[in-house]
VEXMAR-177830 format. One record per residue: residue in three letters; x, y, z of N, C-alpha, C in turn. Coordinates in nm, 2 decimals. Example, Ala and Ser with C-alpha at 12.3 -4.5 7.8 and 13.67 -1.06 7.14 Angstrom:
<atoms>
+-----+--------+--------+--------+--------+--------+--------+--------+--------+--------+
: res :   n.xx :   n.yy :   n.zz :  ca.xx :  ca.yy :  ca.zz :   c.xx :   c.yy :   c.zz :
+-----+--------+--------+--------+--------+--------+--------+--------+--------+--------+
: ala :   1.32 :  -0.57 :   0.78 :   1.23 :  -0.45 :   0.78 :   1.32 :  -0.33 :   0.78 :
: ser :   1.28 :  -0.22 :   0.71 :   1.37 :  -0.11 :   0.71 :   1.29 :   0.00 :   0.79 :
+-----+--------+--------+--------+--------+--------+--------+--------+--------+--------+
</atoms>
This chain:
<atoms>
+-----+--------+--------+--------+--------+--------+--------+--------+--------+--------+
: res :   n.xx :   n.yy :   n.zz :  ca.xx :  ca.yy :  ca.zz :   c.xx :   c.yy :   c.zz :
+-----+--------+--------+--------+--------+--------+--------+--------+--------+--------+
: unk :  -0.22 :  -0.44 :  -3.45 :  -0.09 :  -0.39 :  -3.42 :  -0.09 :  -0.34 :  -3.27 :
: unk :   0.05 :  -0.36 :  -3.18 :   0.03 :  -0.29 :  -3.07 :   0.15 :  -0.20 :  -3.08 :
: unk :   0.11 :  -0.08 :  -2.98 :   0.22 :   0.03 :  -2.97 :   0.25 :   0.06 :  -2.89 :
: unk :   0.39 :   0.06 :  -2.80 :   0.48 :   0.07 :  -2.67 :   0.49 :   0.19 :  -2.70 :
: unk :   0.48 :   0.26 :  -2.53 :   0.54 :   0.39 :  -2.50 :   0.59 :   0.39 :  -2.40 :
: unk :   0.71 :   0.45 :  -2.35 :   0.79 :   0.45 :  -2.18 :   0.76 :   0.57 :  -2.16 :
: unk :   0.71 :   0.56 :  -2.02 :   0.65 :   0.69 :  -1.94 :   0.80 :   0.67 :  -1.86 :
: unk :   0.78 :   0.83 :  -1.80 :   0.91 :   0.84 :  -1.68 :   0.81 :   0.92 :  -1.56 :
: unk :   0.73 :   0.79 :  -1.45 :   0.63 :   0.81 :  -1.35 :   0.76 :   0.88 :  -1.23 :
: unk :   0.71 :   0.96 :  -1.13 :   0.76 :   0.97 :  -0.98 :   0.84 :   0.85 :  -0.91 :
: unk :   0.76 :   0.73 :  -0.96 :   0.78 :   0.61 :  -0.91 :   0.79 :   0.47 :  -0.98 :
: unk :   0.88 :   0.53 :  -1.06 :   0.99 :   0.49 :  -1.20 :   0.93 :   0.46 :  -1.28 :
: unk :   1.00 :   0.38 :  -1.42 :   0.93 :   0.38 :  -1.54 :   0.82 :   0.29 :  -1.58 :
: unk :   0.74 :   0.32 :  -1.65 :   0.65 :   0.28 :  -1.67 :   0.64 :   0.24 :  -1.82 :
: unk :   0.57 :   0.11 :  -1.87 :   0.58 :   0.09 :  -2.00 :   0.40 :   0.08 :  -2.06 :
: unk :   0.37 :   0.17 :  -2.14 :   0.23 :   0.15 :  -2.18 :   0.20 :   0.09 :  -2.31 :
: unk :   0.09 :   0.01 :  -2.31 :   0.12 :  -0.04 :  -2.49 :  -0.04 :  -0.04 :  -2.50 :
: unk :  -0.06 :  -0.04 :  -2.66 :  -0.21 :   0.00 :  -2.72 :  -0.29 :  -0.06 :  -2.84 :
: unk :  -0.34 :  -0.12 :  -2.86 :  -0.39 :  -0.19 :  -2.99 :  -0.50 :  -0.04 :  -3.08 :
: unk :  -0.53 :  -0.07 :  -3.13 :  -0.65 :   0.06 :  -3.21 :  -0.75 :   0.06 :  -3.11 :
: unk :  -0.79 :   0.01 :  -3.00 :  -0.93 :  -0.03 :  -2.97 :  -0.91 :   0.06 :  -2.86 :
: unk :  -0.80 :   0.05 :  -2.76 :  -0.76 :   0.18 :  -2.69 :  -0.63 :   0.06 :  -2.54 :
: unk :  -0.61 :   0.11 :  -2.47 :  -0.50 :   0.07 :  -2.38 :  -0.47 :  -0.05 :  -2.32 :
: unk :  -0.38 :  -0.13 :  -2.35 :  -0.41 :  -0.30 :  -2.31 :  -0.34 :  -0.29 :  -2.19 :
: unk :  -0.21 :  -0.24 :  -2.16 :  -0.15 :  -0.24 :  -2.07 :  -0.09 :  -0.10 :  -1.99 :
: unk :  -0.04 :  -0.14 :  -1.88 :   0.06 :  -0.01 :  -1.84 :   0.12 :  -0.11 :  -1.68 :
: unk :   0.22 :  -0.11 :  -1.68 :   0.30 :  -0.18 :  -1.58 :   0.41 :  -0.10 :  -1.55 :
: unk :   0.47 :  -0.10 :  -1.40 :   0.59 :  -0.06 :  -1.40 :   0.67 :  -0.17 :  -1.41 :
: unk :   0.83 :  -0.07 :  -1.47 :   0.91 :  -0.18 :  -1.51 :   0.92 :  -0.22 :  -1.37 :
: unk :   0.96 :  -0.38 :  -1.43 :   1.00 :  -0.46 :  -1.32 :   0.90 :  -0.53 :  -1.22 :
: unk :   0.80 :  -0.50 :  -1.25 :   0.67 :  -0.54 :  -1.20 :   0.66 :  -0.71 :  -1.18 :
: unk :   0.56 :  -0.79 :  -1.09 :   0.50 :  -0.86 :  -1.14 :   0.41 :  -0.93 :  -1.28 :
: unk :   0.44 :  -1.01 :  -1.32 :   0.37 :  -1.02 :  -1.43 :   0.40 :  -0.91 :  -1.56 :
: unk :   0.50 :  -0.84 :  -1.55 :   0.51 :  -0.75 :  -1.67 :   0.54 :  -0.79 :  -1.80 :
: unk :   0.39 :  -0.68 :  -1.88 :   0.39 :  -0.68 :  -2.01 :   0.38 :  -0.83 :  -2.05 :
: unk :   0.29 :  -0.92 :  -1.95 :   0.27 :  -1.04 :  -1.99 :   0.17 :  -1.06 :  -2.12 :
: unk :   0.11 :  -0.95 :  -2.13 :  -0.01 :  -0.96 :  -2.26 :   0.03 :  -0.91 :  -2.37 :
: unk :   0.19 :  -0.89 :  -2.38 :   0.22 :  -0.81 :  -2.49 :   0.25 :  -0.94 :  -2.60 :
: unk :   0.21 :  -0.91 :  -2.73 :   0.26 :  -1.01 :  -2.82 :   0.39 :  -0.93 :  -2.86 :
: unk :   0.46 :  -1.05 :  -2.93 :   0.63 :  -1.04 :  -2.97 :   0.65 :  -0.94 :  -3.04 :
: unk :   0.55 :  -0.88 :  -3.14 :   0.58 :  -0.79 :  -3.16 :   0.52 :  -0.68 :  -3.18 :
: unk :   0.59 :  -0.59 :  -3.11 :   0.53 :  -0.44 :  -3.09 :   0.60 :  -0.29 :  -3.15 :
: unk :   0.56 :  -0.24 :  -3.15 :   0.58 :  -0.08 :  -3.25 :   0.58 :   0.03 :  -3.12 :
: unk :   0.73 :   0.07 :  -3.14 :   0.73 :   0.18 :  -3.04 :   0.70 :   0.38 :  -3.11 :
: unk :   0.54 :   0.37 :  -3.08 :   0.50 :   0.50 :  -3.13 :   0.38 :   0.56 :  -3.07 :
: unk :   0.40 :   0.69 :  -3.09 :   0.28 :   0.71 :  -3.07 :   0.12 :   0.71 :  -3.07 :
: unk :   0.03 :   0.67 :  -3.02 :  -0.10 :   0.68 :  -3.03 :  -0.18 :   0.79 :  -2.99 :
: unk :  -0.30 :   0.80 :  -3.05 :  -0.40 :   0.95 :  -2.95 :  -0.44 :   0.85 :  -2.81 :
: unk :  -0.45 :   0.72 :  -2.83 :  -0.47 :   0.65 :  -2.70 :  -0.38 :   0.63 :  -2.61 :
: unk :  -0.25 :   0.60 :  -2.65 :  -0.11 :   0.66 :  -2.57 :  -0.12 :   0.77 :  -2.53 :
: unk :  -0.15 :   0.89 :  -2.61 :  -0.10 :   1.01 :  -2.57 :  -0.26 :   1.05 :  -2.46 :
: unk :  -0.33 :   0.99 :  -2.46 :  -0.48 :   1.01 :  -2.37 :  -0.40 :   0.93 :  -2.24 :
: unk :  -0.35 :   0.83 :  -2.22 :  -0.30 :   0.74 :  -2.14 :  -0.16 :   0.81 :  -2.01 :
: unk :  -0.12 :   0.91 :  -2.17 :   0.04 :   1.02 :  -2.09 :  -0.05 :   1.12 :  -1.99 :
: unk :  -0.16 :   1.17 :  -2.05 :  -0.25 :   1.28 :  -2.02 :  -0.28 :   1.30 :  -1.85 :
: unk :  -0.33 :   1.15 :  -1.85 :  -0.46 :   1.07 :  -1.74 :  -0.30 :   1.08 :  -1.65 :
: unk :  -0.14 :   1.04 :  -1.68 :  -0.02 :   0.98 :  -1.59 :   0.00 :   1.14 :  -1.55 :
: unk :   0.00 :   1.24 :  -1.64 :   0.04 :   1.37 :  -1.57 :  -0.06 :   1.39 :  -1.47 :
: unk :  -0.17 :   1.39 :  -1.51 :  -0.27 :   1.45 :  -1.42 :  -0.26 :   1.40 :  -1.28 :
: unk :  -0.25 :   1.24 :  -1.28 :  -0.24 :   1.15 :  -1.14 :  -0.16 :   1.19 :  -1.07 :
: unk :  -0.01 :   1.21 :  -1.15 :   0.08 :   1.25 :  -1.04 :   0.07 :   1.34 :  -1.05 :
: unk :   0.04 :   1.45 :  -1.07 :   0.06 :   1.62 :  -1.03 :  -0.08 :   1.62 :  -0.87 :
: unk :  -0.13 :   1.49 :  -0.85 :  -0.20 :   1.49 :  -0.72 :  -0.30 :   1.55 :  -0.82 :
: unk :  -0.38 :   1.58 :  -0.93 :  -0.51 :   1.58 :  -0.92 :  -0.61 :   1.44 :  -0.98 :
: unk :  -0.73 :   1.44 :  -0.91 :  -0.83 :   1.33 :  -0.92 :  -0.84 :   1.33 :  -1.11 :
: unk :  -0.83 :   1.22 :  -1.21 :  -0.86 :   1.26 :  -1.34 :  -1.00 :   1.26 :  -1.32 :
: unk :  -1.07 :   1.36 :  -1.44 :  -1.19 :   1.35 :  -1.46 :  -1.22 :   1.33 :  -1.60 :
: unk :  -1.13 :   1.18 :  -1.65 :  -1.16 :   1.10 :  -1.75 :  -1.08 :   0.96 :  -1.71 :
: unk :  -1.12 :   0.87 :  -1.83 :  -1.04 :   0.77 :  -1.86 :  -1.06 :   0.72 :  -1.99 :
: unk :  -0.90 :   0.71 :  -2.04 :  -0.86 :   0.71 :  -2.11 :  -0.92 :   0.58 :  -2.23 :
: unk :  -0.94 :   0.56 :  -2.36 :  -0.97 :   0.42 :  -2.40 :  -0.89 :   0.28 :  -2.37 :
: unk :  -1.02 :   0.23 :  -2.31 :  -0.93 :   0.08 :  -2.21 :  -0.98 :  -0.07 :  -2.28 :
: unk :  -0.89 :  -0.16 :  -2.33 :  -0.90 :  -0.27 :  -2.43 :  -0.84 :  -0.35 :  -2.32 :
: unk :  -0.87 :  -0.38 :  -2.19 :  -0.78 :  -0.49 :  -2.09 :  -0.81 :  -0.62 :  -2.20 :
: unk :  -0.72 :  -0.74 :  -2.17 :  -0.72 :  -0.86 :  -2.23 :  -0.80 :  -0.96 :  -2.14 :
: unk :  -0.85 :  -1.06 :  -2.08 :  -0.85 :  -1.17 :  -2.02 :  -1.00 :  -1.23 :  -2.02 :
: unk :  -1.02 :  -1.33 :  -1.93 :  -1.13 :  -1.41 :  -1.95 :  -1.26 :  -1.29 :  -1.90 :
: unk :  -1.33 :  -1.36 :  -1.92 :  -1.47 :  -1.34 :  -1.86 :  -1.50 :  -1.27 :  -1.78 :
: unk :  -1.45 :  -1.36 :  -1.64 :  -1.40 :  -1.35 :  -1.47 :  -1.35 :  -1.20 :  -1.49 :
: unk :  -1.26 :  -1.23 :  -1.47 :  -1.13 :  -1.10 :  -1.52 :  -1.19 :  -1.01 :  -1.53 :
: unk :  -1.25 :  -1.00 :  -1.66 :  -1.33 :  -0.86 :  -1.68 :  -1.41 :  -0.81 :  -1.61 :
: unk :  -1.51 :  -0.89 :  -1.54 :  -1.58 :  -0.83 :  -1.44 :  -1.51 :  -0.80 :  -1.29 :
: unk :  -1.43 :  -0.83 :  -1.24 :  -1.34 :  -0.81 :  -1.15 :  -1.30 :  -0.68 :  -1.18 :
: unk :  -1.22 :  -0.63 :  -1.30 :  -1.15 :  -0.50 :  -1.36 :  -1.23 :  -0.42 :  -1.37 :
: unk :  -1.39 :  -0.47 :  -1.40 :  -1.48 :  -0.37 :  -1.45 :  -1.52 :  -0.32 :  -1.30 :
: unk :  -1.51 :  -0.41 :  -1.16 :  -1.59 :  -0.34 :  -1.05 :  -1.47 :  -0.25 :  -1.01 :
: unk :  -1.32 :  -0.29 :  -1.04 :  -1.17 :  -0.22 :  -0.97 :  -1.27 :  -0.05 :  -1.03 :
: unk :  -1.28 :  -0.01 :  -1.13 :  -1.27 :   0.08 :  -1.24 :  -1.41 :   0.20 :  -1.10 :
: unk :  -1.48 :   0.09 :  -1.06 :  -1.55 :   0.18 :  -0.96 :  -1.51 :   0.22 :  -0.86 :
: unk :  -1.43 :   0.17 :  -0.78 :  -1.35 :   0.24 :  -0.66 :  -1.30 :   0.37 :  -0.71 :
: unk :  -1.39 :   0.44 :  -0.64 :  -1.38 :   0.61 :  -0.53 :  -1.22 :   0.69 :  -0.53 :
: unk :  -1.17 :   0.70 :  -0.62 :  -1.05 :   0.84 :  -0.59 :  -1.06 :   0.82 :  -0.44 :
: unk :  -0.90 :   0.80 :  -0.43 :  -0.86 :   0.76 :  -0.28 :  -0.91 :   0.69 :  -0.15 :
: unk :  -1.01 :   0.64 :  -0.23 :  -1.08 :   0.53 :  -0.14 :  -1.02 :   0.34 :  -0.13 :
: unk :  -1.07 :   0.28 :  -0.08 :  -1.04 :   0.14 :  -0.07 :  -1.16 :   0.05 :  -0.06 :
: unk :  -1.08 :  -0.09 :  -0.07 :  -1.20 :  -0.16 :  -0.04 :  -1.17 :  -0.31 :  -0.04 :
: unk :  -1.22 :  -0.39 :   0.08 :  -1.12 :  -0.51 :   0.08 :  -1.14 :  -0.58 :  -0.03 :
: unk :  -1.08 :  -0.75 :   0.00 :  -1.11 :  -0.83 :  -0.16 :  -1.23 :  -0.90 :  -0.09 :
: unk :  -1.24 :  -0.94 :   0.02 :  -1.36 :  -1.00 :   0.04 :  -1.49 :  -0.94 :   0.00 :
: unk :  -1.52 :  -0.79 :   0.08 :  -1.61 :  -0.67 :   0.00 :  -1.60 :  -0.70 :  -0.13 :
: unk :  -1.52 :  -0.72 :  -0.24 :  -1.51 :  -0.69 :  -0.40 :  -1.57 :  -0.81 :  -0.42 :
: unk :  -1.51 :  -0.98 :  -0.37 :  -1.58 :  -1.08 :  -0.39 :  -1.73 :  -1.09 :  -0.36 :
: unk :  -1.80 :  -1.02 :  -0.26 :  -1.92 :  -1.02 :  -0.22 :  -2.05 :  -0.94 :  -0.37 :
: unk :  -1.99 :  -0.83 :  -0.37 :  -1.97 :  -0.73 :  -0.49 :  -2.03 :  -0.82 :  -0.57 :
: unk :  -1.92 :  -0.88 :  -0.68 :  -1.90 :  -0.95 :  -0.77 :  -2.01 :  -1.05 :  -0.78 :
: unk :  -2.02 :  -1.15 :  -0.68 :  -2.19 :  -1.22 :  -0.65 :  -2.26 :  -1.22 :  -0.67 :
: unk :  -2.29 :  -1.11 :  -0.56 :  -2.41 :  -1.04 :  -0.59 :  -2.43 :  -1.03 :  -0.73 :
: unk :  -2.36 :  -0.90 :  -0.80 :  -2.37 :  -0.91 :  -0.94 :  -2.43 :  -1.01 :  -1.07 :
: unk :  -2.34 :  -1.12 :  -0.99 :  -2.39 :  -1.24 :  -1.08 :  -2.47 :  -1.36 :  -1.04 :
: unk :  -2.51 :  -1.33 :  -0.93 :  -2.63 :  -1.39 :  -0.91 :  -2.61 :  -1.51 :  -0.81 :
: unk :  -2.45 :  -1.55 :  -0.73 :  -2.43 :  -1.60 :  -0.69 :  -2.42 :  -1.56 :  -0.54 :
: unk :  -2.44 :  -1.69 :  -0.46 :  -2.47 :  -1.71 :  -0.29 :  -2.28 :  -1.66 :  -0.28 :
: unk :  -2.22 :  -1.66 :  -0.33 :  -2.11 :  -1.63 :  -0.28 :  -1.96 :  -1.64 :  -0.36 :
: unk :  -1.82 :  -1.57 :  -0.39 :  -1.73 :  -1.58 :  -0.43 :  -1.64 :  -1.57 :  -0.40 :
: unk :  -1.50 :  -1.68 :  -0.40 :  -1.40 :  -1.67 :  -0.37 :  -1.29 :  -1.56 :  -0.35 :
: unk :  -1.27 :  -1.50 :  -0.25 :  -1.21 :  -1.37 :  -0.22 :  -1.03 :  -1.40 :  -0.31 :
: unk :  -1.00 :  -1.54 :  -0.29 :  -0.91 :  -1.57 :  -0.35 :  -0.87 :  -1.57 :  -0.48 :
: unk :  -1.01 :  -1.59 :  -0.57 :  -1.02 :  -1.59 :  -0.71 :  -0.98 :  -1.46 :  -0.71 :
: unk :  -1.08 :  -1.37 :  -0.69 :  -1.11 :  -1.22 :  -0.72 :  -0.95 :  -1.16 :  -0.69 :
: unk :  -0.88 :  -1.20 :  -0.61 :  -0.75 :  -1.20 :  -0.57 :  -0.67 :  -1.17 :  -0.69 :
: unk :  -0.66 :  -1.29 :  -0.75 :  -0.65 :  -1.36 :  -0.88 :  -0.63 :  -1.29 :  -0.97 :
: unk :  -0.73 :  -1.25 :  -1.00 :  -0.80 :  -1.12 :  -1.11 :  -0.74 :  -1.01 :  -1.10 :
: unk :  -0.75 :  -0.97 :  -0.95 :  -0.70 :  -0.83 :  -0.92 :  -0.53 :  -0.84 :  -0.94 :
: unk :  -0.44 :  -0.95 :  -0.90 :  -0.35 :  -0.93 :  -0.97 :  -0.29 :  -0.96 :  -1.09 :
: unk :  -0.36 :  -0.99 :  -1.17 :  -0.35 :  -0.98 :  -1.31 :  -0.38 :  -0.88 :  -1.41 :
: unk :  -0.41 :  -0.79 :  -1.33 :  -0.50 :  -0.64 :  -1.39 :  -0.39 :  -0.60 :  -1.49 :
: unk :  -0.41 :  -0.60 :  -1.62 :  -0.25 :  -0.56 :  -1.72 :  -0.26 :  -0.40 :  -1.73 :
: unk :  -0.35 :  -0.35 :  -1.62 :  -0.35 :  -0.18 :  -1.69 :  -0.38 :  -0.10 :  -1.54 :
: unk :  -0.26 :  -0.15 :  -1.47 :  -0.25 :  -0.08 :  -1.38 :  -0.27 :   0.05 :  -1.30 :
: unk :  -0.31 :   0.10 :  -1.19 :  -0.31 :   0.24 :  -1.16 :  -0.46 :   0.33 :  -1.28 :
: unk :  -0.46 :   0.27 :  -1.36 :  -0.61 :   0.37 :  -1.44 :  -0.72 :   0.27 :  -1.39 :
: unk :  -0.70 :   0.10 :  -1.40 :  -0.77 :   0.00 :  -1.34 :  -0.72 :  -0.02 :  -1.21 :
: unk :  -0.77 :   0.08 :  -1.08 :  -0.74 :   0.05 :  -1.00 :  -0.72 :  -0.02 :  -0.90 :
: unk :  -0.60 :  -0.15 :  -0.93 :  -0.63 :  -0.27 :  -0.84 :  -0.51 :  -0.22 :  -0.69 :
: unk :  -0.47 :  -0.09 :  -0.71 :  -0.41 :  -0.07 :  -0.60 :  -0.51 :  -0.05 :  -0.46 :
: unk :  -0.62 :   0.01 :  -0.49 :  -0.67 :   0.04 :  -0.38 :  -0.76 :  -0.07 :  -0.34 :
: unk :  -0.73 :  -0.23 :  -0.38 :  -0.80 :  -0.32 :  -0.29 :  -0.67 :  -0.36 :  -0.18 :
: unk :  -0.75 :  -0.37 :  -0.04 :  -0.68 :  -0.43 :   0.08 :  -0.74 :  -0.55 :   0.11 :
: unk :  -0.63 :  -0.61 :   0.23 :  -0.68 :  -0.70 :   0.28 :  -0.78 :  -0.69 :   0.38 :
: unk :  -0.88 :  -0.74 :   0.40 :  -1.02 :  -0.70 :   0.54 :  -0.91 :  -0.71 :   0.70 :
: unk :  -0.82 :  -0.73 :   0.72 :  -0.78 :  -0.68 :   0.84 :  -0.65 :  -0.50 :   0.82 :
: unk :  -0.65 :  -0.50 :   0.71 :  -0.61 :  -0.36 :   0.68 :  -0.48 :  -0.41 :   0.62 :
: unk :  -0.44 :  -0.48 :   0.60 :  -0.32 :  -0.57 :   0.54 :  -0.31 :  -0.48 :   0.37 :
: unk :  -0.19 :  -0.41 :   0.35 :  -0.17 :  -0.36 :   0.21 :  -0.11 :  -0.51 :   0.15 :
: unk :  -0.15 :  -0.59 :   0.09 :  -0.06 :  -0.67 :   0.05 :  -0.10 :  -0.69 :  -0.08 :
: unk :  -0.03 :  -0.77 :  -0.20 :  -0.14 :  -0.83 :  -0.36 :  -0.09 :  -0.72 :  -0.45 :
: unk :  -0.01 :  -0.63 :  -0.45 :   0.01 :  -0.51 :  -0.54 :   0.14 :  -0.57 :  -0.63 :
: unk :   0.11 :  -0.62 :  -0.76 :   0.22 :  -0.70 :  -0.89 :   0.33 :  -0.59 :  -0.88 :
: unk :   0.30 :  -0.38 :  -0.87 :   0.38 :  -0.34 :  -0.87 :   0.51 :  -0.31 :  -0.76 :
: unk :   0.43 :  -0.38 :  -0.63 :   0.51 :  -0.35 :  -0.51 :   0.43 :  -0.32 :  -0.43 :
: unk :   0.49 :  -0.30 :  -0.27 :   0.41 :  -0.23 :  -0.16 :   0.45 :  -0.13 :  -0.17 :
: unk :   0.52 :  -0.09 :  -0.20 :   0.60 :   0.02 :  -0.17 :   0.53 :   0.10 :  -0.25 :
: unk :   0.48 :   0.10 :  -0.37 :   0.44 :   0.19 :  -0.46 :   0.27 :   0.19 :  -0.44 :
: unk :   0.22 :   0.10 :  -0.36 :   0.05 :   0.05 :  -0.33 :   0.09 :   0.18 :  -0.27 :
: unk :   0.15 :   0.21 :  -0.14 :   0.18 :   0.30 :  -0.06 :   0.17 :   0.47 :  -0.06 :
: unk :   0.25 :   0.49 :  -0.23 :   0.26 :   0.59 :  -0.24 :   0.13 :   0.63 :  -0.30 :
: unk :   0.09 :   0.53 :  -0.39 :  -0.02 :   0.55 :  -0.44 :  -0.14 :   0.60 :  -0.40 :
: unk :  -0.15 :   0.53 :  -0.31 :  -0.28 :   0.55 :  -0.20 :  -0.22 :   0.67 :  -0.09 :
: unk :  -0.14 :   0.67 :  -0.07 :  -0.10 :   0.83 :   0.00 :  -0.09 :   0.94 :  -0.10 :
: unk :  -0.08 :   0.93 :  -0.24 :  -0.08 :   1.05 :  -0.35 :  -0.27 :   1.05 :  -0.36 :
: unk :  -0.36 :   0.97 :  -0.30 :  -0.49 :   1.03 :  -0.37 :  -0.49 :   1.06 :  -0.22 :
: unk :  -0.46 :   1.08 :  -0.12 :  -0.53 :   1.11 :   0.01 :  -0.62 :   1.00 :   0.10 :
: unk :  -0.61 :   0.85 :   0.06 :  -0.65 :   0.80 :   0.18 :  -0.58 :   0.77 :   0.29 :
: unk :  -0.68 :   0.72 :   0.35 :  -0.63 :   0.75 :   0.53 :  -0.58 :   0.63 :   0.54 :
: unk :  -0.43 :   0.64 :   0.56 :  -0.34 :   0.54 :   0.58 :  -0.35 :   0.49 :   0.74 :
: unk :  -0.42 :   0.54 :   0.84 :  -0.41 :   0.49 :   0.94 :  -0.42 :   0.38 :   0.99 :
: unk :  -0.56 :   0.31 :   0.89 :  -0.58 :   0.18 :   0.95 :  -0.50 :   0.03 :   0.88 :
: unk :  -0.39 :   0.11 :   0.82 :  -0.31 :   0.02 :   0.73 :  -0.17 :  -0.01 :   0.73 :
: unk :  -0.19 :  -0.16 :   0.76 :  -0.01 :  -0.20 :   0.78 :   0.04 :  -0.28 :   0.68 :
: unk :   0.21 :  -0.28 :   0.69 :   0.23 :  -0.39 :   0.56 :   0.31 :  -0.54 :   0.62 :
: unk :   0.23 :  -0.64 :   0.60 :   0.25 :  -0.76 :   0.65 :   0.39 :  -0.77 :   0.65 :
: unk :   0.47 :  -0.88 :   0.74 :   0.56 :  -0.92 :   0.76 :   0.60 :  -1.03 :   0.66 :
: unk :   0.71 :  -0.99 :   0.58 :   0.79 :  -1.08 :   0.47 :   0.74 :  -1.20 :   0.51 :
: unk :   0.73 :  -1.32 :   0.40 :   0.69 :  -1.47 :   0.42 :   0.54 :  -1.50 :   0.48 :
: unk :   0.41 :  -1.41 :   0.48 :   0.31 :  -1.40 :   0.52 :   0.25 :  -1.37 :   0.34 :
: unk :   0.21 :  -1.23 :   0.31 :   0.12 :  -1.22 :   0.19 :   0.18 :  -1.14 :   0.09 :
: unk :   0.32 :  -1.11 :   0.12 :   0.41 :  -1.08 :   0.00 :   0.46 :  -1.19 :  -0.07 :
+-----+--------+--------+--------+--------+--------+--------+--------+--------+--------+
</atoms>
């Protein structure tokens, strides 16, 4: 069974859903790719993994770093998971390009080298946004672009944990939005 909850975020609503195993999704409405992993049908209720999921949303936005995470059941292939598993290591308010993440990944698996494009891929398909942090990957020339929920919210995001927005611009429409 899966179980929807609507959060009411700073930076509008948010929809979270949960199987027993712990959190499959969390998208803002209106997102890219939203609630694409949800099957047809879902049960709007509460869970202890919902309500661990509301916990981790107060904390974030009240600006403190959480010092948990919540039970996480992301969906997808293989790839996927290991892409989501390295997001899950980026540093409270740190960054880190997709090329760096693809190199990362490689290494890991034993390979001379990985498609920064693929890993791209991956990172926008993340169905459990903001806890699986695929907000804080950039482009290697400082480019915020690749965020399903928007730039605008990459933005706030990464300015609510304190990184240093200096070295970061947002490409010009018809380039990597």
């Amino acid at each position: 069974m899966t179980y929807i909850q609507h959060y009411a975020s700073p930076l509008g609503g948010i929809l979270l859903s949960a199987d027993d195993l712990g959190l499959t999704g969390l998208w803002f409405e209106g997102q890219k790719y939203f609630a694409a992993v949800l099957p047809g049908e879902t049960t709007e209720q509460d869970t202890p993994v919902l309500a661990e999921a509301r916990r981790w949303l107060d904390g974030y936005f009240s600006g403190r770093k959480p010092d948990f995470t919540p039970p996480l059941h992301p969906i997808g292939s293989p790839f996927r998971q290991a892409v989501w598993r390295l997001l899950l290591e980026i540093p409270y308010g740190e960054t880190i390009p997709y090329g760096a993440l693809a190199r990362r990944l490689a290494a890991e698996e034993g390979l001379e080298r990985m498609s920064a494009q693929a890993v791209g891929g991956a990172v926008g398909h993340n169905e459990i946004s903001l806890i699986i942090p695929c907000h804080r990957v950039v482009g290697s020339n400082g480019s915020l672009t690749g965020y399903a929920g928007g730039i605008d919210k990459k933005v706030r995001l990464l300015e609510l944990e304190g990184a240093d927005m200096s070295r970061f611009f947002i490409p010009k429409k018809g380039t990597a939005l």
